[in-house]
DRENMARSE-535095 format. One line per field, with one value per residue (C-alpha): residue number from 1; residue in one letter; x, y, z. Coordinates in nm, 4 decimals. Layout:
n = (NUM;...)
res = (A;...)
u = (X;...)
v = (Y;...)
w = (Z;...)
This chain:
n = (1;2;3;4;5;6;7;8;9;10;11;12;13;14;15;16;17;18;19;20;21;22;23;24;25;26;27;28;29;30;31;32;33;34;35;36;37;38;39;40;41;42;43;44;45;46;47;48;49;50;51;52;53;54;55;56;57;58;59;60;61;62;63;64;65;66;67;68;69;70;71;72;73;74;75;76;77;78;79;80;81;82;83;84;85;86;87;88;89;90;91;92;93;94;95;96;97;98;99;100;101;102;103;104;105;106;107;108;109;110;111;112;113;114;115;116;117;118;119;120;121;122;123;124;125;126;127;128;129;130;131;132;133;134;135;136;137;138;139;140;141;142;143;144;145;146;147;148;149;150;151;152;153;154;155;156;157;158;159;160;161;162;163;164;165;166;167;168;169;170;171;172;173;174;175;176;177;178;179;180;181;182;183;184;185;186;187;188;189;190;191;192;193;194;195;196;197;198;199;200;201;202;203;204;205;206;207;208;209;210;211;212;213;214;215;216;217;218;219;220;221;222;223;224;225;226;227;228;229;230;231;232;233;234;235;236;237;238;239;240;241)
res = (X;X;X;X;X;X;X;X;X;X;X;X;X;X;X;X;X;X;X;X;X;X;X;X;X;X;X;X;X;X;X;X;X;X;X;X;X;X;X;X;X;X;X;X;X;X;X;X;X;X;X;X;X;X;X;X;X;X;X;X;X;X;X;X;X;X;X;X;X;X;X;X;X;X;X;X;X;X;X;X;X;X;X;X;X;X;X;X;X;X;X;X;X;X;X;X;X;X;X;X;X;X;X;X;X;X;X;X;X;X;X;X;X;X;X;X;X;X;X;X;X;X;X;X;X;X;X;X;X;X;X;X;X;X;X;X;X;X;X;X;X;X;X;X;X;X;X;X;X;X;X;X;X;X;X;X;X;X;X;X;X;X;X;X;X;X;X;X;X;X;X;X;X;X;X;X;X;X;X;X;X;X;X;X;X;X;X;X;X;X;X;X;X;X;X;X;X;X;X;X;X;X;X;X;X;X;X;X;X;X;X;X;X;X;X;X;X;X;X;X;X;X;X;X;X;X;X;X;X;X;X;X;X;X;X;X;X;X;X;X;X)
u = (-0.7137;-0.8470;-0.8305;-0.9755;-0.9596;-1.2134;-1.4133;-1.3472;-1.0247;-1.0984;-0.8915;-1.0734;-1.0133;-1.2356;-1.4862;-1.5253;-1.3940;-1.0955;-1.0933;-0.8320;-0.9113;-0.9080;-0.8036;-0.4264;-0.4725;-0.5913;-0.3700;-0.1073;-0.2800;-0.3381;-0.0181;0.1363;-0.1602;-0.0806;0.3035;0.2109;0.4787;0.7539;0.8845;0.7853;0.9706;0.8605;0.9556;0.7108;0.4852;0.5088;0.4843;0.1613;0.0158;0.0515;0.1398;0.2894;0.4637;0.4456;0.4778;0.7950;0.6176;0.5304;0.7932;0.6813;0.2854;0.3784;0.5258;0.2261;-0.0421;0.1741;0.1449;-0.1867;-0.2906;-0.0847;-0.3001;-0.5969;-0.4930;-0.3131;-0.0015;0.3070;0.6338;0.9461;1.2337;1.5343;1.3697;0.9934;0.7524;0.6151;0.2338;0.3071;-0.0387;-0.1113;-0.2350;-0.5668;-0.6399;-0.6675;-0.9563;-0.7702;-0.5684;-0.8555;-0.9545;-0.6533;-0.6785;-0.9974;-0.9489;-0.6441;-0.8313;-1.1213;-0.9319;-0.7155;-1.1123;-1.2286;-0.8807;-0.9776;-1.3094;-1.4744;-1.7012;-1.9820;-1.6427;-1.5354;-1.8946;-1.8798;-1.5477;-1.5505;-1.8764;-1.6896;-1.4539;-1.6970;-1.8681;-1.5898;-1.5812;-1.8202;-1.7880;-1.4787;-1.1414;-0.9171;-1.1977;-1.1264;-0.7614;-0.5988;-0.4162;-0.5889;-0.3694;-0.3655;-0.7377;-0.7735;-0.5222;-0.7592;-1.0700;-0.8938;-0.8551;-1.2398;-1.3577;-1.1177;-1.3227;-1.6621;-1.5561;-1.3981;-1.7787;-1.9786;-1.7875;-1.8701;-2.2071;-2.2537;-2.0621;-2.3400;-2.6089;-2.7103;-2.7383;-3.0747;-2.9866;-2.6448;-2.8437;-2.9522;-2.6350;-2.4106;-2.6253;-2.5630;-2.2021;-2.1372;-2.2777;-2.0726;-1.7135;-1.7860;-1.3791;-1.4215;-1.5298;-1.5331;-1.8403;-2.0145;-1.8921;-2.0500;-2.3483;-2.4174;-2.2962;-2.5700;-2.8471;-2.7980;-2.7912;-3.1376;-3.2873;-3.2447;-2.9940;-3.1261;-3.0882;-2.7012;-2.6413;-2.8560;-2.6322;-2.3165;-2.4059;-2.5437;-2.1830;-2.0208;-2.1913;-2.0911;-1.7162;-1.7018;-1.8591;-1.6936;-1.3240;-1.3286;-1.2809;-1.4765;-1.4915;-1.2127;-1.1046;-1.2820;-1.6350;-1.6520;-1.5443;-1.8806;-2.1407;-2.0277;-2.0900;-2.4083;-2.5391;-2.3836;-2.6344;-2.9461;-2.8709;-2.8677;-3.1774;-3.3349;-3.3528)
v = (-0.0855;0.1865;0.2622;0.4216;0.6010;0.8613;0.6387;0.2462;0.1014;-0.1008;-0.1616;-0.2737;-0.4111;-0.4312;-0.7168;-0.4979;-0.5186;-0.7291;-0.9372;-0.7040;-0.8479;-0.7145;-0.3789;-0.4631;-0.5294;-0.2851;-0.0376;-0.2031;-0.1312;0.2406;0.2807;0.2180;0.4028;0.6978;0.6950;0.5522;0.5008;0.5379;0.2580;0.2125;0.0299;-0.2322;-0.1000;0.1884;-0.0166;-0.2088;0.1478;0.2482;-0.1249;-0.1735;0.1998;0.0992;-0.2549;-0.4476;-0.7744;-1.0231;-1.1412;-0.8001;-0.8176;-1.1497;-1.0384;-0.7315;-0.9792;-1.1997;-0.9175;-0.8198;-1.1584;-1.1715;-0.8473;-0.9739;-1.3048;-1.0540;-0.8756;-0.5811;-0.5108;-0.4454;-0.4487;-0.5815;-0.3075;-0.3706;-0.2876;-0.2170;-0.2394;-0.0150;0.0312;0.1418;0.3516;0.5975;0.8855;0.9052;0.5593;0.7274;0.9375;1.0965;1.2290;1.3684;1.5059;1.6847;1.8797;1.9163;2.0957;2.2862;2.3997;2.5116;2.7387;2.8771;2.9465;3.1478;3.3327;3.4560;3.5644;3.2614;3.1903;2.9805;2.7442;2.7533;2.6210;2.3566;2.1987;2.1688;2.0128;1.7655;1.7140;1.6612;1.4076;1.1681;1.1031;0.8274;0.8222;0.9187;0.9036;0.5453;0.3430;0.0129;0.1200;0.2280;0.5429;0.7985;1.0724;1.0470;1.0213;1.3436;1.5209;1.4580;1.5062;1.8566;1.9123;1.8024;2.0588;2.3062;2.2669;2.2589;2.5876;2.7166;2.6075;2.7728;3.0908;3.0692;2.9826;3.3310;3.5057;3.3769;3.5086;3.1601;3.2475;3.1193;2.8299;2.7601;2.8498;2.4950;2.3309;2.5783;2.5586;2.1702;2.2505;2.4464;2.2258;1.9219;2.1909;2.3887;2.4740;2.5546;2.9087;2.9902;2.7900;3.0669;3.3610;3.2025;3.0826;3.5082;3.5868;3.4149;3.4671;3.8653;3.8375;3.6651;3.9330;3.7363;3.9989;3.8471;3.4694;3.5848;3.7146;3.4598;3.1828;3.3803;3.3514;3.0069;2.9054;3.1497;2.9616;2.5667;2.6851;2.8154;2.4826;2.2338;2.3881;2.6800;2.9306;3.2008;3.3408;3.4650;3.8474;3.8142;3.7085;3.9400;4.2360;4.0426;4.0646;4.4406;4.5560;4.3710;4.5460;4.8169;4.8132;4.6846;4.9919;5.2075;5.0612;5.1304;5.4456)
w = (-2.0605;-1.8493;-1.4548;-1.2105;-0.8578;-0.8644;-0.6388;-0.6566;-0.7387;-1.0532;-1.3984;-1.6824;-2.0242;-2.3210;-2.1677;-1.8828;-1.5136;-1.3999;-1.0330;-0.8750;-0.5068;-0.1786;-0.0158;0.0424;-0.3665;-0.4711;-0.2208;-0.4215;-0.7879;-0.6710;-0.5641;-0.8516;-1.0996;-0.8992;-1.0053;-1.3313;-1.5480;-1.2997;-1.0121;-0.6819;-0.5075;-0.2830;0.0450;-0.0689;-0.1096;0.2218;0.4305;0.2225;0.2176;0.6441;0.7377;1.0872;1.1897;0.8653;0.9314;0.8617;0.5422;0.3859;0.1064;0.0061;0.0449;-0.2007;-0.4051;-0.4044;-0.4822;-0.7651;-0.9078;-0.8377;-1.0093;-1.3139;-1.3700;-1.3565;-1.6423;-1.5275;-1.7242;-1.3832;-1.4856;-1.3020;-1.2081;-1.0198;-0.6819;-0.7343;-1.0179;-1.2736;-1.4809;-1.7989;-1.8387;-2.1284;-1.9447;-2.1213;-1.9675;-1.6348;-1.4361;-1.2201;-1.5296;-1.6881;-1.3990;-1.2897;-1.6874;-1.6657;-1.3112;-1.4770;-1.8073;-1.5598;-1.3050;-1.6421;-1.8012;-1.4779;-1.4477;-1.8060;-1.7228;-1.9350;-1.6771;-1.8867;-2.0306;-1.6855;-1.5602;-1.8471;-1.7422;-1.3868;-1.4334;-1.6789;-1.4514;-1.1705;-1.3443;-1.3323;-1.0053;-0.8805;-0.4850;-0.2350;-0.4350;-0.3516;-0.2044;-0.1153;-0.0592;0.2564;0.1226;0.3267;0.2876;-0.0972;-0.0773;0.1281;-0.1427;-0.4446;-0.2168;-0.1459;-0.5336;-0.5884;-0.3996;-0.5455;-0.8744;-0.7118;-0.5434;-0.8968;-1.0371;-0.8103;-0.8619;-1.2627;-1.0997;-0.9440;-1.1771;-1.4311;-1.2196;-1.1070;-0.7147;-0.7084;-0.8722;-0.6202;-0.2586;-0.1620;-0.2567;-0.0792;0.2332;0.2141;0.1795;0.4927;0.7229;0.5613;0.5448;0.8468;0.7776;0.4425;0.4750;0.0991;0.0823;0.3430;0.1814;-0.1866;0.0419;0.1533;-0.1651;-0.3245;-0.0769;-0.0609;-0.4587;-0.4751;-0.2388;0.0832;0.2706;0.6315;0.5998;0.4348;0.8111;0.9665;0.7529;0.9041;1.2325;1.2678;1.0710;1.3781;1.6130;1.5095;1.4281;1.8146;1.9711;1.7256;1.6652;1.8800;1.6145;1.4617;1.1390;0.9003;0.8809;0.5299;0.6275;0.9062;0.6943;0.4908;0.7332;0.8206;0.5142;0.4877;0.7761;0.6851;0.3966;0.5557;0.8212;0.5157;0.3527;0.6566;0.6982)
């Protein structure tokens, strides 16, 4: 049997997927993939299941979604005050993900930057939409969301490193309008333009980013991407003369 969170909630067996129901289901089949083989115990599950003000009956609706998941297929165990999934841990995405993400920040701390390339693309690959969905486990969601783009940062820096700027430019320009916060996308974004020749639109990306952080957040730019654009006027000054 196999599971996944890197996008849907779903378990499947060998004839393919099994009827794991509705969100408050399937919070309750995350939950306990995401401590897989250890307990969670069913007042956990009640505060990630309703969050605030579960209602009277939320012990016995844990219960009942537990019982439920088990006719499906899905192999829960009974402990004294929760339940367990026994899961081998190659029978989960989000495993494979997290070595995958591992093996390719180890690669690019080595220098290995085409092996690096290779395996956060791997690990990329696994995901097929937003982390959890169909669950209500936002702030799980947002911590493997955060690790996704960890690795899509750690492949664009192989990326560069490879002399693939020109390759990188439109996807990084996507980027920093949809992680206007995420300034490591900008810096990669310049980065790439002034390495493909395109020294203006690198300051021209800067300041249009300067601009949105001070009307959205009311921030500017980090220490490190001003001490960027100096120096890349510093040069244009230079190569103007």
């Amino acid at each position: 049997m196999t599971f996944t969170l890197l996008g849907p909630v779903e378990a499947h067996d060998e004839d393919g997927p099994l009827p794991v129901g509705g969100p408050r289901s399937r919070t309750v089949l995350a939950a306990l993939l995401l401590a897989a083989n250890s307990m969670v115990t069913v007042e956990r599950l009640v505060d990630l299941v309703w969050d605030v003000r579960p209602p009277r009956t939320a012990h016995r609706q844990v219960q009942n979604r537990v019982s439920m998941l088990r006719l499906a297929g899905v192999p829960i165990e009974t402990c004294p005050s929760g339940y367990r999934i026994r899961a081998d841990r190659a029978s989960l995405d989000v495993v494979a993900f997290e070595q995958a993400a591992r093996d390719t920040h180890r690669q690019l701390g080595h220098g290995r930057h085409e092996a690096a390339a290779t395996s956060a693309r791997w690990a990329l690959a696994l995901w097929r939409g937003p982390a959890l969905a169909g669950t209500d486990l936002p702030h799980h969601a947002a911590l493997l969301e955060e690790l996704r783009l960890d690795v899509l940062t750690a492949r664009l820096d192989a990326d560069l490193a490879l002399g693939r700027h020109g390759d990188v430019v439109v996807e990084l320009a996507a980027l920093t309008r949809e992680h206007p916060l995420r300034e490591r996308f900008l810096g990669q974004l310049m980065t790439a333009l002034v390495r493909s020749g395109r020294r203006g639109e690198a300051l021209a990306a800067y300041d249009s980013a300067q601009l949105r952080l001070r009307a959205q957040f009311g921030v500017g730019p980090s220490p490190e991407l001003r001490r960027l654009r100096a120096n890349l006027l510093i040069d244009t000054l230079a190569s103007a003369r």
